[in-house]
N, C-alpha and C positions, 0 to 999 in steps of 0.2 A: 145591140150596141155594146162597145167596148167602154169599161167603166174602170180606171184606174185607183186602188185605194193605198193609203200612206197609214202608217202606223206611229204609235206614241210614245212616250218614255216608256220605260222598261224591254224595250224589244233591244237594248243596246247588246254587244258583245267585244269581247279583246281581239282585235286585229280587224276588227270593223274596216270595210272599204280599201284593205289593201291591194285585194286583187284589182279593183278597179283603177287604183294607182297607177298598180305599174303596169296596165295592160293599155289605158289612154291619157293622149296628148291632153284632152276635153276636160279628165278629171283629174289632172295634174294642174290647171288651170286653176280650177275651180279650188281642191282644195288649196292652194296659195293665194286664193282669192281671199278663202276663209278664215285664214291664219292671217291676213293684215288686219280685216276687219275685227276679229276677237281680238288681236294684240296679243296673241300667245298662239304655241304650235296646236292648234286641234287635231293637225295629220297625227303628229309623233304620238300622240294622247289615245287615239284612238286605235294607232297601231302597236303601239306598245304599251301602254298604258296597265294597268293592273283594272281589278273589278272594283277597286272601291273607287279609283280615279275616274272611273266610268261612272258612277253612282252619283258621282256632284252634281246635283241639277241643272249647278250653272253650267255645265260639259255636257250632260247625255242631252237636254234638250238642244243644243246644236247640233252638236255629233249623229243625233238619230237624224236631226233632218238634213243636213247634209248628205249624209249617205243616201236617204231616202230619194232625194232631188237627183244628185249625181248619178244615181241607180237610171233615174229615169231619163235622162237626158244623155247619158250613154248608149243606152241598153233599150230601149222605146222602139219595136216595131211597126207599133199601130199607134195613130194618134188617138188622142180620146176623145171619145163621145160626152160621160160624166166621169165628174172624180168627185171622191171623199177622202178625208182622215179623220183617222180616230183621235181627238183632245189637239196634242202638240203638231199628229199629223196632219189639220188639216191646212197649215200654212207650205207645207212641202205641199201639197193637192192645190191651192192657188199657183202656185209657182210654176205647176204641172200645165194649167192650164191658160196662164200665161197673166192672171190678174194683178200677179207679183213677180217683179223679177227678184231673182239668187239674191243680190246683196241686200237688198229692200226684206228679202223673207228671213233672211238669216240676223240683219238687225234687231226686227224685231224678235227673234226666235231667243235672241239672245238678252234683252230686253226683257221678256216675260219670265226668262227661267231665273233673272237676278231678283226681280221685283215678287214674282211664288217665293223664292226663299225665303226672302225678308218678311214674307206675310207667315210665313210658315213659323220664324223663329220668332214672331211678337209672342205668338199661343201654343201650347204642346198640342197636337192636330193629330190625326192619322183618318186611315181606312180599311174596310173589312167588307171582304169578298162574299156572299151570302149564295149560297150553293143548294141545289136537289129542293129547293121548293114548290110547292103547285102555286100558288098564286101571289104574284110582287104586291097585289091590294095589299095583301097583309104587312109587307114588310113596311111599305108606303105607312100606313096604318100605324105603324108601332114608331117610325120616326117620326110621326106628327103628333102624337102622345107625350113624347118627352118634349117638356116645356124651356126647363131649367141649361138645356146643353144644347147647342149645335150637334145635329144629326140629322143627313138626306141624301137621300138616293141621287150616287152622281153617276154613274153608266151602269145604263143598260146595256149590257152587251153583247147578251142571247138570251133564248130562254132559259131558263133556267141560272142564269149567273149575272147577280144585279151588286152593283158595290157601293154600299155607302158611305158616307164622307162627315167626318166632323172633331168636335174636340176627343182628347182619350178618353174623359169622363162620359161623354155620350156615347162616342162608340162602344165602351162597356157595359154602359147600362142597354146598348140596344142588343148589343149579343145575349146578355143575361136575358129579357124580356123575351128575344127570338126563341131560347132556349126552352125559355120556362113554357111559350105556345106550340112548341114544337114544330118553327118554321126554318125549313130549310136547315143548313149546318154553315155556319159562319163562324169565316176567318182571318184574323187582323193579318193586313196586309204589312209588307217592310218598306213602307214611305215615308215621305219627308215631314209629310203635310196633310191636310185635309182639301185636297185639290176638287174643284169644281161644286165648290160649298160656300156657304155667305163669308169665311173665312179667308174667303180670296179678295174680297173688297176693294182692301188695299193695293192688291197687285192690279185685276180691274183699270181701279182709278188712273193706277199711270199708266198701265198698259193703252190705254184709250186715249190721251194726250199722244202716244207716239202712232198709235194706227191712223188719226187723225189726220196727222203730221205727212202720210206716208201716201203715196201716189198709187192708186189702186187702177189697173188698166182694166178695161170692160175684157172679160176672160172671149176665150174660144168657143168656151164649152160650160155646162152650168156645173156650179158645185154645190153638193147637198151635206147641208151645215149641220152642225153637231146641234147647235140650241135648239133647233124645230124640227130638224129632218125633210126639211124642204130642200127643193131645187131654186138657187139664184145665180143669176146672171147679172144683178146692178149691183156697180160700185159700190154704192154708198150703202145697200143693202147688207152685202157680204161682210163691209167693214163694222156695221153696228152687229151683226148677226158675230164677231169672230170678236168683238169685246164683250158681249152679253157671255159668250161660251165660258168663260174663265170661273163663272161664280153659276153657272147651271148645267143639269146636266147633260151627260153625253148621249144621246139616243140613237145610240149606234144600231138597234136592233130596230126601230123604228123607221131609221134610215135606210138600210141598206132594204126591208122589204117594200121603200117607196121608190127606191131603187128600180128592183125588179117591176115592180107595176109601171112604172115609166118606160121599161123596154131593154133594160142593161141585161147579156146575157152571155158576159165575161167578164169576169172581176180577175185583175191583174193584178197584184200585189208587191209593188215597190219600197225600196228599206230593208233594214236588217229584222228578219223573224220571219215567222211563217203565221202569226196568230190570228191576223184579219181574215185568210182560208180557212180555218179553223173555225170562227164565229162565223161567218157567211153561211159556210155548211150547214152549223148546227140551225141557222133561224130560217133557209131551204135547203132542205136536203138534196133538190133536184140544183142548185146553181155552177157554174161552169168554175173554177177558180185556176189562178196560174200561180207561178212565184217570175218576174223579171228575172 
């Protein structure tokens, strides 16, 4: 089965999607599409745009799934069997599969990335990458020890590289504590926010009034959601499953090997970056990967 995945903030880069521009009538569309509904040029942003302009939440989370989407609706040889995304990606992977159309996914994509901000700048937040450990129990284990701070494991992403999410004071005390056990080597990541931690609440909350809001078509094909790592196919399902996702974590590594036990045995990789091949790899060494 051919299994199409989408990626998440961070995978952005300067000149993003311009070969796609000027090589289709489809993605010339598309991004003009983009640019009325944001009310600002996101083409010019992303094609000329500097690295910190790319950096503003409220841009890279449109911008990556724009690309991500336009990748695939260009550029799609095979239609899909399953899809996933990683966090912001898996609303580009609706859209893939048809549960969302473009303007419906990019609303909300843009919606989520205003309402994270605003959750971000109520509390000082971050996250820190936890690397070369034997066993996540432990890390599990030491954020549920800290009482006093926000601090929890928000993607799994392979073995061995699990990141968790919360205030700066938790995150610090959790590094110190990993340190002083001698788990893993962990590293504070350059984010906004403490994303996919109870710090997200508030984004959550309206994020959920507007998915609500928002006409979810019974997809093609099933998509295996970041909060359970399950495979769905109902509406109403996908949509409670892609508001819980905002404040739990990403079980991407749990995913993609219920994935392969379901029968996927091509992960195609649409969007700017190469990093969902990368993770796929490391959690089977035997899986097929492509880039779009």
């Amino acid at each position: 089965m051919v299994a199409y995945v989408f990626p998440g903030q961070g995978a952005q880069f300067k000149g993003m999607g311009k070969d796609l521009y000027d090589a289709s009538a489809l993605a010339q569309a598309l991004f003009q599409k983009a640019n009325a509904i944001l009310g600002f040029d996101i083409a010019e942003v992303m094609f000329n745009g500097t690295d910190e302009d790319l950096k503003k939440t409220e841009v890279t989370q449109p911008a990556v799934f724009i690309h991500s989407v336009v990748s695939f609706l260009v550029l799609k040889q095979k239609a899909p069997e399953m899809v996933a995304g990683h966090s912001l990606g898996e609303f580009s992977a609706l859209v893939a599969n048809g549960c969302l159309s473009f303007e419906d996914g990019l609303k909300l994509v843009s919606l989520r990335a205003k309402a994270m901000q605003k959750a971000c700048d109520v509390q000082p937040s971050t996250m820190a990458a936890v690397l070369r450990y034997q066993d996540e129990k432990q890390i599990e284990a030491i954020c549920a020890e800290i009482k006093d701070e926000v601090v929890v494991p928000a993607n799994y992403n392979c073995p061995g590289q699990l990141v968790i999410s919360g205030s700066v004071a938790g995150i610090d005390l959790a590094i110190e504590k990993l340190k002083e056990a001698s788990v893993g080597r962990a590293l504070k990541l350059q984010v906004g926010g403490a994303f996919h931690s109870p710090l997200m609440a508030p984004a959550r909350e309206e994020l959920a009034q507007a998915i609500t809001a928002t006409t979810f078509s019974a997809p093609i094909c099933p998509v295996y959601q970041n909060c359970n790592a399950k495979a769905s196919s109902d509406a109403e399902t996908i949509k409670q499953n892609l508001i819980t996702q905002l404040t739990a974590p990403v079980l991407w590594t749990q995913l993609v090997q219920q994935m392969i036990a379901d029968g996927a045995k091509e992960f195609i990789e649409c969007g700017p970056g190469n990093v969902l091949q990368g993770l796929i790899t490391k959690i089977d060494a035997s899986a097929v990967t492509s880039k779009l």
